[in-house]
C-alpha positions, 0 to 999 in steps of 0.5 A: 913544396913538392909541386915546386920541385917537380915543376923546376926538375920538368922545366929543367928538362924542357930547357935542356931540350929546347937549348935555352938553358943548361941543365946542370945548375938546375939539377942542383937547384933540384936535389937541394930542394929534395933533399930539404923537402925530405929533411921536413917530412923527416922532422914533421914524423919526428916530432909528430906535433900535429897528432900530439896537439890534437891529443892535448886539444881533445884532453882540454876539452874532455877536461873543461866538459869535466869541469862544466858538469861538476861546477852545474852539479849534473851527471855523476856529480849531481848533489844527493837530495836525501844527503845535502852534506855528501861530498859524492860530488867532490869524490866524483870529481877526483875520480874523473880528474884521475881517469882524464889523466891516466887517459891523457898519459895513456896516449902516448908521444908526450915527451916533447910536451911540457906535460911533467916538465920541471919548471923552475921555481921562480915561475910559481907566484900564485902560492902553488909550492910550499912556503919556503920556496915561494920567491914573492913570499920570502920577499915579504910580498903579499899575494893577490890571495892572502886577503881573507875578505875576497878572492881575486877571481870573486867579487867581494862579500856583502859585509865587506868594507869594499862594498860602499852603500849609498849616502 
């Protein structure tokens, strides 16, 4: 945009000198450019969107490195072998999942993101608020993880009824 503004101001001046043209609507045309140019870089620093993403863009992916070294249970949630029933894996975990957020909250500028946005209720389906307030639960709805033979996101047990054998 600013190379834009530049060119129109020098063409005007060109065509002032040359007679073609008169150079009062261009210095108009000039300083409205100017003064929008000045208004984006203003909303741009405002708003900071681009450091903000970054920031939240580099926090999903420290999260999803969290997460992929506590589902193989390597790292600080390695499985003691002399203790199998230890939850040190899931106390590790919780530690972590506290530490990416302080970090994450320590960053700063995250006011304009949806980070601790209060949404409303009707938006939660998936059992994530009490009882009492889920909208498909007081309807009578059954949810897609009421089912105690199966998960949506696993496939069914091998004792199951959904599995057909042959014959």
């Amino acid at each position: 945009m600013g190379w834009v503004i530049v060119f129109i101001g020098t063409a005007a001046e060109e065509f002032d000198k040359l007679g073609i043209a008169d150079t009062g609507d261009w210095r108009h045309i000039v300083f409205g450019l100017t003064l929008g140019a000045t208004l984006l870089i203003s909303f741009d620093a405002l708003f900071n969107a681009k450091a903000r993403w970054r920031q939240l863009r580099s926090a999903a992916g420290m999260l999803e490195n969290v997460l992929y070294l506590y589902r193989t249970r390597v790292g600080l949630f390695e499985v003691d072998p002399l203790n199998a029933d230890s939850r040190q894996p899931e106390v590790e975990l919780c530690q972590a999942l506290k530490k990416w957020r302080s970090d994450l909250v320590a960053g700063g500028d995250l006011q304009l993101s949806a980070l601790k946005k209060d949404h409303p209720d009707t938006i939660y389906f998936h059992e994530q608020t009490p009882k009492a307030r889920r909208p498909r639960a007081e309807k009578g709805e059954a949810t897609a993880t009421t089912s105690k033979d199966s998960s949506p996101v696993s496939a069914p047990h091998r004792g199951s009824a959904a599995v057909a054998g042959p014959g």
